[in-house]
C-alpha positions in Angstrom: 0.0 0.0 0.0 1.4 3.1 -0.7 0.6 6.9 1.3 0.3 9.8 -0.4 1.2 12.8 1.0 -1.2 15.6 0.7 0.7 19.1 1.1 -2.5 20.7 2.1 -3.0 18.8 5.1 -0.4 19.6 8.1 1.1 17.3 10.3 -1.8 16.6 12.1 -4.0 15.0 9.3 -7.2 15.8 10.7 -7.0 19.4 9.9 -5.7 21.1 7.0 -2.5 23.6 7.0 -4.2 27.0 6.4 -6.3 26.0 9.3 -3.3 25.5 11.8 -1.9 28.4 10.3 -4.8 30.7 11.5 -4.7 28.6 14.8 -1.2 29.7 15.1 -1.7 33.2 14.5 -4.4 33.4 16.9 -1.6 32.0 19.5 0.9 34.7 18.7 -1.8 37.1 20.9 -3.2 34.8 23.2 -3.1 31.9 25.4 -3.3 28.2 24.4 -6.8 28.1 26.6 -8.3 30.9 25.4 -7.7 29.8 21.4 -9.0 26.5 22.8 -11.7 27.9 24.0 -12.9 30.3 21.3 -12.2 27.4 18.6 -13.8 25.1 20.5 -10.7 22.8 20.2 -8.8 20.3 22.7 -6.2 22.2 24.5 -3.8 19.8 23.4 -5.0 20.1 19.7 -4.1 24.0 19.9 -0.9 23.3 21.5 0.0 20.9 18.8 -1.0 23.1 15.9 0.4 25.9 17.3 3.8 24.0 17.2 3.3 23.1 13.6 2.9 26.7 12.5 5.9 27.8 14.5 8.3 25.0 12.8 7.2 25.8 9.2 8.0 29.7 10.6 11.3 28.8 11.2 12.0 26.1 8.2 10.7 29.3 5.7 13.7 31.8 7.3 16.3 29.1 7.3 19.5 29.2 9.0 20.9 32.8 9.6 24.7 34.2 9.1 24.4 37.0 11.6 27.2 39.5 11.6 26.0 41.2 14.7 24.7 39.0 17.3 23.2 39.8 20.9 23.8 36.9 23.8 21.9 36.5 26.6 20.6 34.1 29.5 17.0 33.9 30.7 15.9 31.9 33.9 13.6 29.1 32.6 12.6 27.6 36.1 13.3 28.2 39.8 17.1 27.4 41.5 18.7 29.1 38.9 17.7 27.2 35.5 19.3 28.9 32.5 19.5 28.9 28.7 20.8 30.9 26.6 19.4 32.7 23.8 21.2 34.3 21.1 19.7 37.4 18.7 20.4 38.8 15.3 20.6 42.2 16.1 21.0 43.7 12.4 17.7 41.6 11.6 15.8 42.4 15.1 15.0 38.1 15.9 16.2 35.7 18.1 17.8 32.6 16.4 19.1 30.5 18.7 17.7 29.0 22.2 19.7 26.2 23.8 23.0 25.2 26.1 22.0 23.6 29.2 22.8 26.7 31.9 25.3 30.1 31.2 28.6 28.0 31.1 30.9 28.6 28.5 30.0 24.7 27.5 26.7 25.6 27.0 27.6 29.0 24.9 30.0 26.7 22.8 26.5 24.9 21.7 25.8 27.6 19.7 28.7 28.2 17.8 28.8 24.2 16.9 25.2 24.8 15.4 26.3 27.7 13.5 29.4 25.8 12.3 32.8 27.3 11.8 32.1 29.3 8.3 29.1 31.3 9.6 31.1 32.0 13.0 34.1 33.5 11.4 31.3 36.1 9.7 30.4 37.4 12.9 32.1 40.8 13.3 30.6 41.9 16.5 29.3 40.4 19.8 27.0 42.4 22.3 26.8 40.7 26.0 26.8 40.9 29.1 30.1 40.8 31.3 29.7 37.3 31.8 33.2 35.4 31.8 32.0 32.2 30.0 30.6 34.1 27.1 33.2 35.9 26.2 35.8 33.0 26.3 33.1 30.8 24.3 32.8 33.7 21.8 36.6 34.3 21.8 37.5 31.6 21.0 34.9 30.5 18.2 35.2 33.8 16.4 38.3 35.8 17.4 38.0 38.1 14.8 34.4 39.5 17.0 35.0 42.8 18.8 33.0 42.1 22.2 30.8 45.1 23.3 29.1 45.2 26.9 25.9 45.8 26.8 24.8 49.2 28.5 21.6 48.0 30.3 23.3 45.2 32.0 25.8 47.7 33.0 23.8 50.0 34.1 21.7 47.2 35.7 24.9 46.5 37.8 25.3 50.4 38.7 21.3 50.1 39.9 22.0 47.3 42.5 25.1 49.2 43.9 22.4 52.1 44.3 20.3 49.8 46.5 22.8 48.7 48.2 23.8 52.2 49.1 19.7 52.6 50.3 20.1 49.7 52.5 23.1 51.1 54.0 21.6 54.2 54.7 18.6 52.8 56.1 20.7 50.6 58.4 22.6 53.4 59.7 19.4 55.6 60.2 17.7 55.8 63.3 13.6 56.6 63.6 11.9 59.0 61.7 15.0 59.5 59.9 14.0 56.1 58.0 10.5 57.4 56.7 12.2 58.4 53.5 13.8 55.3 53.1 11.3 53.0 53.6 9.6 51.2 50.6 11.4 53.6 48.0 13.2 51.0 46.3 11.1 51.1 42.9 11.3 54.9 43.0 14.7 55.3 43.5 16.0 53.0 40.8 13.4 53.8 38.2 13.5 56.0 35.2 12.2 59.2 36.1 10.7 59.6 33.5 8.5 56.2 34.1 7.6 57.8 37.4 4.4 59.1 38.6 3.4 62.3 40.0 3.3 60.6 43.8 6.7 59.0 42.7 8.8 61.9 41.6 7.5 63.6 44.7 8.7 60.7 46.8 12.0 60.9 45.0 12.0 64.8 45.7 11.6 64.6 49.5 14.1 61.3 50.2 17.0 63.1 48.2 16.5 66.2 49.7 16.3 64.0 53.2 19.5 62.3 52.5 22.9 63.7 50.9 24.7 60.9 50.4 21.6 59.0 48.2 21.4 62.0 46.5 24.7 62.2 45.7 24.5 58.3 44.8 21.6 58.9 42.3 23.1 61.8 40.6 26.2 60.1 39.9 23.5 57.3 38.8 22.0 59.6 35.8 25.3 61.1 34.6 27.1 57.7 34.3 24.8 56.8 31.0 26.4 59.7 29.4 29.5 57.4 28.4 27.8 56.0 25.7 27.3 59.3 24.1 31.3 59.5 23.4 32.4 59.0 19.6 35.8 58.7 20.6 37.2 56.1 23.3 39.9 59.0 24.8 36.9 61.2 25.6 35.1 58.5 26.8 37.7 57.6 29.1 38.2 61.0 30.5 34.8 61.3 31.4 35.2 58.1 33.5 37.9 59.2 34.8 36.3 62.1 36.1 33.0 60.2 37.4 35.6 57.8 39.5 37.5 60.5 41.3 34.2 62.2 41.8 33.7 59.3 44.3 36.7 60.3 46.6 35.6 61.1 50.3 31.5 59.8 49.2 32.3 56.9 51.2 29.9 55.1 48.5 32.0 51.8 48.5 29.5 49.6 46.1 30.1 52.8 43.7 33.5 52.1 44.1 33.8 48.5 43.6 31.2 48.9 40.3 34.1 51.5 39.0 36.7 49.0 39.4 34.3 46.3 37.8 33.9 48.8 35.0 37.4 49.6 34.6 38.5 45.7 34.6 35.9 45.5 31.3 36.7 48.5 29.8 37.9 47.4 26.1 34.2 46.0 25.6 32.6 48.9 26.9 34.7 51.5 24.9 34.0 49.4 21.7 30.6 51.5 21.4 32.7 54.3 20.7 33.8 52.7 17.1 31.0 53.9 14.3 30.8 50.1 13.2 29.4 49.4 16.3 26.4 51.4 17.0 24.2 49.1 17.1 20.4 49.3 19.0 21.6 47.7 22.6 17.8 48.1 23.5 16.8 45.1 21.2 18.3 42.4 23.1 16.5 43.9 26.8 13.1 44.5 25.0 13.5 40.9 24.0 13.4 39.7 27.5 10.4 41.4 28.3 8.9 39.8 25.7 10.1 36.7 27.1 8.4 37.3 30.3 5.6 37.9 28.5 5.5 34.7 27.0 6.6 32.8 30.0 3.4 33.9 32.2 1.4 33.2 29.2 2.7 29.6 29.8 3.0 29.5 33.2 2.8 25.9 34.5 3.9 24.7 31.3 6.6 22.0 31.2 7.6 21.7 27.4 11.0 23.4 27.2 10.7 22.9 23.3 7.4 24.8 22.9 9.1 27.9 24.7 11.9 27.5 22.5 9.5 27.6 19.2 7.7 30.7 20.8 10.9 32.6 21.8 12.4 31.9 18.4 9.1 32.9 16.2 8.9 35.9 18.3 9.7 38.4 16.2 9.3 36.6 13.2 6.4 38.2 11.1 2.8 36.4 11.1 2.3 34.4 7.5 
């Protein structure tokens, strides 16, 4: 007996391909139970489909070349779960999702599945100031300038801001705390994402407390380094922020200048007019991430979040 195979159908021969193409675009917006639901399909059905559409996304795009890539970890489950996903920044999509935590192991995965040719095309390499991903990528592609990214850095100057809050709280006595108290959110957040109530509560605990005022100020002005077109003037400005610290007595300042001044080379790099790239992609990503991950919350297949995190930005055909 011989089976035809019938190109209209899709993998699941009860239902025809444009149909689990429209069941997979109504999953790009919504949850697996509400498409259920409204199609009056078995959860698992809509799952399946779903996961048809997304593979025939990615077999249509093929396997990229990237020249500018973006790396980054998420946390997939609680204790500390990781994997890695890797973005085409100069295309705007993620292309790869894998390794098995943030080792430089797991980061050697992806260059494997790019394969030697492809990773010698790479020219530039936007992370984090994680150690195993800059061997991994050193390594695989030498010829890659490494470039920081800025909101991880910055992210690292945020915590030494808290931790300058809890030291002042901690050496506060009374009503002295009042300001303090609860103003974690206001005091690390964008003023510009603020509310009325907020920048009002900002307004009162810096003019409560000098030396957080100081600490935020120095806060703002340190994302003026990326505005440098050349790496001397760049450096002289972070010369001048460190030895604005002198006599602050803001120590996690000082340890996060030292950090910075360890990495400088990839943080300089943005300096070079080959590499202005958008560093914003790769954190906007991971909110979209989130995003999908509470959609999915409580759901246990690694390789559907892979498909969804990989189709992400991939345009809906």
């Amino acid at each position: 007996m011989k089976t035809e195979r019938l190109d209209f159908l899709s993998d699941n021969p009860f239902y025809t391909q444009r149909f689990a193409d429209y069941v997979g675009r109504r999953c790009a917006d919504g949850t697996i139970k509400d498409v259920a639901k409204e199609l009056a399909l078995d959860w698992h059905t809509v799952k399946a489909l779903e996961k048809t559409y997304m593979r025939k996304q990615l077999a249509r795009v093929g396997t990229p070349g990237p020249a500018v890539i973006g790396i980054d970890e998420i946390s997939i489950a609680r204790r500390h779960t990781y994997r890695i996903v890797v973005s085409d920044l100069e295309r705007g999509r993620p292309i790869w999702f894998g390794g098995d935590d943030r080792s430089e192991a797991s980061m050697k995965q992806f260059y494997d599945w790019l394969g030697d040719k492809k990773a010698k095309r790479i020219r530039l390499a936007v992370m984090d100031m994680w150690k195993p991903f800059r061997n991994a990528t050193q390594a695989a592609a030498p010829q890659a300038a490494i470039l920081f990214d800025k909101f991880h850095v910055m992210r690292h100057l945020g915590e030494a801001l808290d931790k300058v809050r809890k030291q002042e709280y901690a050496r506060l006595q009374g009503k002295d705390r009042r300001f303090i108290k609860g103003q974690k959110y206001t005091l690390l957040s964008r003023n510009e994402n603020l509310t009325l109530e907020g920048r009002q509560s900002l307004k009162k605990l810096l003019a409560a407390n000098k030396r957080l005022n100081t600490a935020y100020l120095l806060k703002e002005t340190f994302g003026q380094l990326w505005s440098y077109e050349r790496e001397g003037w760049a450096r002289r400005f972070f010369d001048n922020w460190r030895n604005s610290l002198k006599w602050q007595r803001l120590k996690p300042y000082e340890k996060f200048a030292d950090m910075i001044d360890r990495h400088w080379d990839g943080i300089a790099a943005y300096c070079k007019p080959e590499n202005k790239v958008a560093l914003g992609f790769v954190e906007g990503l991971n909110n979209k991430i989130r995003v999908i991950q509470r959609r999915a919350y409580g759901l246990r297949d690694e390789e559907y979040l892979r498909l969804k995190v990989l189709t992400s930005m991939l345009p809906k055909t």
